[in-house]
C-alpha positions as CSV (number, residue, x, y, z in Angstrom):
1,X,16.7,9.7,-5.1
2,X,17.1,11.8,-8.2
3,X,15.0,12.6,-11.1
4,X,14.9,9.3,-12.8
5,X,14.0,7.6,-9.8
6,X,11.0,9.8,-8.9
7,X,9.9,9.9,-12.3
8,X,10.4,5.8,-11.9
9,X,8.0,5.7,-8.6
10,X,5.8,7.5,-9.6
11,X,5.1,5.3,-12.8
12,X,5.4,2.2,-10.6
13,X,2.7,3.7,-7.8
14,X,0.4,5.3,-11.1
15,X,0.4,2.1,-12.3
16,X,-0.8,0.2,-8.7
17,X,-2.7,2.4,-7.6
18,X,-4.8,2.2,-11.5
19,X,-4.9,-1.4,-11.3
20,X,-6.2,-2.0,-8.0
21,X,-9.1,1.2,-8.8
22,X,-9.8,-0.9,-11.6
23,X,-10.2,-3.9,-9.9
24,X,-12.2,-2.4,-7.2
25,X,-14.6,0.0,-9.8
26,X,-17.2,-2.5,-11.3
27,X,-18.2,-2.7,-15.1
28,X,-15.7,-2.5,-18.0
29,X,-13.7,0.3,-18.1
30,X,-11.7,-0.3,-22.0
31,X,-8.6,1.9,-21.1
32,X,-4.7,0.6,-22.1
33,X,-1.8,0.4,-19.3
34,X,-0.6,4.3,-20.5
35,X,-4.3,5.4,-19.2
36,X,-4.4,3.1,-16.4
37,X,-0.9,4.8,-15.1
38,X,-2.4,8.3,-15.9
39,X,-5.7,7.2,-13.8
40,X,-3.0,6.3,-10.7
41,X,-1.0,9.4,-11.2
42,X,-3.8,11.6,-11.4
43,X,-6.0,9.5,-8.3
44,X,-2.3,10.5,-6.2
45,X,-2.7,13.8,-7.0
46,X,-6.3,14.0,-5.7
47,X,-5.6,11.5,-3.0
48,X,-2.7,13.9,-1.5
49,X,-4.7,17.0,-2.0
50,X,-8.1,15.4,0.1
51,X,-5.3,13.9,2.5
52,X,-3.8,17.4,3.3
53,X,-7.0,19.2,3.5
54,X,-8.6,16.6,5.5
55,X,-5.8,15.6,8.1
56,X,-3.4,18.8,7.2
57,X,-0.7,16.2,6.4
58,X,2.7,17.1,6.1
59,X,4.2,16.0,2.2
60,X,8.4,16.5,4.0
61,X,7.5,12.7,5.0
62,X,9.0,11.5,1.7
63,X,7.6,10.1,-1.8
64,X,7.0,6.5,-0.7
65,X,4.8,6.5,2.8
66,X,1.9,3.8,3.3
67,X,-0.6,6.5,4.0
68,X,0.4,7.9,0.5
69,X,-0.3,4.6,-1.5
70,X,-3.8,4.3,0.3
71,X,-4.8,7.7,-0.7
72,X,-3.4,6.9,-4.4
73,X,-5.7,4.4,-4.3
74,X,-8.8,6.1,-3.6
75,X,-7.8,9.3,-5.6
76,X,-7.6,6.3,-8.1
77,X,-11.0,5.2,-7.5
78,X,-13.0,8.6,-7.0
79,X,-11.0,9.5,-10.2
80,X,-12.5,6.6,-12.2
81,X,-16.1,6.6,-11.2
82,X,-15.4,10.2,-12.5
83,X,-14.5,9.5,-15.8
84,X,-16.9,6.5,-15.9
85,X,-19.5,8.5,-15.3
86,X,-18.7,11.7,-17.6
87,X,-18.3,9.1,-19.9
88,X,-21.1,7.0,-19.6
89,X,-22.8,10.4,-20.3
90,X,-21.8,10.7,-23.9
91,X,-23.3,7.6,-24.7
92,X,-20.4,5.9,-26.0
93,X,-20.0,2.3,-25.1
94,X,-16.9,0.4,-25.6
């Protein structure tokens, strides 16, 4: 797969994995599909960093592996009860 693919996936997964923390996070989080893939690509990032520390998990496995779009997810999630949080903080409301 080359760049342009990768880059592709990991929009597509961002995306996914946003949505479905989303869905899963309760209250109203007022965010546009651009932060909603950054929320997925950033919950993969934490997801594949608590997946290796936790089970020492080998990333030569490829891009694209079940285990990797669970732990997406839940990066997702931890990721967004973080920002909900820091942001219910501030006091703004949306």
């Amino acid at each position: 797969m080359g760049i342009l693919g990768t880059i592709i996936t990991i929009v597509i997964i961002g995306l996914i994995a946003g949505f479905i923390a989303r869905a899963i996070v309760p209250g109203r989080q007022s965010m546009g599909i651009g932060a909603t893939i950054l929320l997925g690509i950033v919950g993969s990032f934490i997801g594949g960093f608590l997946g290796f520390l936790i089970f020492h998990a080998d990333p030569q496995g490829g891009l694209l592996q079940p285990s990797g779009i669970i732990g997406s997810i839940i990066g997702a999630i931890i990721a967004l009860l973080i920002y909900v949080s820091v942001r219910g903080r501030t006091g703004r409301r949306a």
